[in-house]
TIVEXZA-320098 format. One line per 3 residues: number of its first residue (from 1); their letters; for each residue x, y, z of N, C-alpha, C, CB. Coordinates in steps of 0.2 Angstrom, whole numbers. Glycine has a CB too. Layout:
TIVEXZA-320098
NUM) A) X:Y:Z:X:Y:Z:X:Y:Z:X:Y:Z; ...
***
This chain:
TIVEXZA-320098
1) XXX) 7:-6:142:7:1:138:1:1:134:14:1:134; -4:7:135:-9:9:132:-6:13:127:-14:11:136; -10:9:118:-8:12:115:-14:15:110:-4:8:113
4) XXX) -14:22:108:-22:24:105:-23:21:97:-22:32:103; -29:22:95:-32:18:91:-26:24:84:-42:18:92; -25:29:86:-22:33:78:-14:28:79:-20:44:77
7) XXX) -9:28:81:-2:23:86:-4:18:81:-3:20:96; -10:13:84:-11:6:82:-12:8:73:-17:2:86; -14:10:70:-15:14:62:-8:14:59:-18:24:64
10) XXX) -4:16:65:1:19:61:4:14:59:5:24:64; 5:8:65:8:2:66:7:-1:61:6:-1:70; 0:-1:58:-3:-8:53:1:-6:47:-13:-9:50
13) XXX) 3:2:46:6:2:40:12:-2:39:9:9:40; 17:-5:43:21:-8:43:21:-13:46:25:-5:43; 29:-17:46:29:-24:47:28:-24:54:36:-26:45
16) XXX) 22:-29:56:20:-28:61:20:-35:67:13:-24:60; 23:-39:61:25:-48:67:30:-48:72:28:-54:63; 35:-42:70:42:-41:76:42:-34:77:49:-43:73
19) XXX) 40:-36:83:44:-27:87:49:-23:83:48:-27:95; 57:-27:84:60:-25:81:61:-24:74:62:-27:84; 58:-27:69:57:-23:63:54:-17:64:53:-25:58
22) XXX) 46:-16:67:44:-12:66:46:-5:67:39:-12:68; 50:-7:74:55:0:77:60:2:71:61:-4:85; 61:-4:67:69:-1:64:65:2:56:78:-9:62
25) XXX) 59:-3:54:57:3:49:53:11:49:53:1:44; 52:10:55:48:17:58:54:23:57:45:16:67; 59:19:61:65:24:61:69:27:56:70:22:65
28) XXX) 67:21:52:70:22:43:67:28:41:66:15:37; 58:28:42:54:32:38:55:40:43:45:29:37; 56:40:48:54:45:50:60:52:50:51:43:58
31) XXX) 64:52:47:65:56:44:63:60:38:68:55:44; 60:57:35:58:58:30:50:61:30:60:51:27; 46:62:36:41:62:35:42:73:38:37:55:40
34) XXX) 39:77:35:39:82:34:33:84:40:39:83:28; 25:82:42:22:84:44:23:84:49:18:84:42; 24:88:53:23:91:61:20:84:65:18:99:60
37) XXX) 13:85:64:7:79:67:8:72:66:-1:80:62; 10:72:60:13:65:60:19:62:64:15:64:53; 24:65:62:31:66:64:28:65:72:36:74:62
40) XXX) 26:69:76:24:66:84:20:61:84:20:71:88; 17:61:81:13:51:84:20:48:82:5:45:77; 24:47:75:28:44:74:31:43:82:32:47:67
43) XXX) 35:48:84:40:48:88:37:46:95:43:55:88; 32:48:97:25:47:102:27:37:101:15:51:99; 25:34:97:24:28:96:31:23:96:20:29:90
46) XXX) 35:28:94:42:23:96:44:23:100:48:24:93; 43:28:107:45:29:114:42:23:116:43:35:118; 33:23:114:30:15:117:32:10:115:23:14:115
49) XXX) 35:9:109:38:2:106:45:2:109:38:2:96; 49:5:113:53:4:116:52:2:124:57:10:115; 49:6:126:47:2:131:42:-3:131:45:5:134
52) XXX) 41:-8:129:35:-11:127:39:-17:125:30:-7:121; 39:-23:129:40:-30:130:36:-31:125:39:-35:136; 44:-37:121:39:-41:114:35:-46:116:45:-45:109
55) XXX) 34:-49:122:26:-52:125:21:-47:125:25:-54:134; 21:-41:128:15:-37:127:13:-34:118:17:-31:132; 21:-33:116:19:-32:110:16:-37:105:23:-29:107
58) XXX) 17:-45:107:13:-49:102:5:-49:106:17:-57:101; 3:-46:110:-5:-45:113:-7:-40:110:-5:-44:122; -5:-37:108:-8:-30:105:-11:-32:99:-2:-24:103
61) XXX) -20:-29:96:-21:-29:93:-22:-26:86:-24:-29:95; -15:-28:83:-15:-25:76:-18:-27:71:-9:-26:73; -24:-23:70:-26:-23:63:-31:-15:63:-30:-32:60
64) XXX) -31:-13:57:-33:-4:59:-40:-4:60:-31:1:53; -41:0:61:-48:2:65:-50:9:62:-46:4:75; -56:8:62:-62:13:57:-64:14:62:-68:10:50
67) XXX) -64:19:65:-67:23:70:-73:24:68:-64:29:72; -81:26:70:-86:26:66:-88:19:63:-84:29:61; -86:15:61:-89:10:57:-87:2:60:-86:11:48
70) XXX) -91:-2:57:-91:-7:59:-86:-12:54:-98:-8:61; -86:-16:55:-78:-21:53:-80:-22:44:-78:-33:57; -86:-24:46:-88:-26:40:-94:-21:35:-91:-32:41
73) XXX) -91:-16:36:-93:-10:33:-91:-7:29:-94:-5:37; -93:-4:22:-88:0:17:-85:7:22:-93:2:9; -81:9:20:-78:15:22:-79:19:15:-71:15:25
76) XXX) -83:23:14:-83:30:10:-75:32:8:-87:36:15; -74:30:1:-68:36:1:-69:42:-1:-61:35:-3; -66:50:-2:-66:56:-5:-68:53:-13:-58:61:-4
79) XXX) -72:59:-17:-73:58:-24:-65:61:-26:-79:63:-26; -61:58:-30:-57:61:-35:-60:63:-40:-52:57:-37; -58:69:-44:-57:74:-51:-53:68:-57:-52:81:-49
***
């Protein structure tokens, strides 16, 4: 199962050593999440984690990705007021 670089993002947010946690807190939050865009990766990403053997899911490379930048690069945040 190919999974996109925003998916994997979303992943790192949570518990990400057992499939099955991650599935049951994703399903926890995703009621709760109001934005349209989110809510479809959300739902997009749990169909993949359902189908997705916990062999293939301990091969997957969880940790998040800075599109743009390199590992060891600062990422720029927004100025706050």
């Amino acid at each position: 199962m190919n999974y996109t670089v925003e998916e994997i993002n979303l992943m790192c947010i949570y518990h990400t050593s057992d499939r099955y946690i991650l599935i049951k807190e994703m399903e926890t939050a995703l009621p709760f999440v109001r934005d349209g865009k989110m809510r479809s990766l959300m739902t997009n990403t749990l169909n993949k984690l359902y189908g997705t053997s916990d062999a293939d899911f301990d091969a997957l490379p969880l940790s998040p990705t800075w599109e743009g930048y390199d590992d060891d690069e600062e990422i720029p945040l927004p100025e706050t007021s």
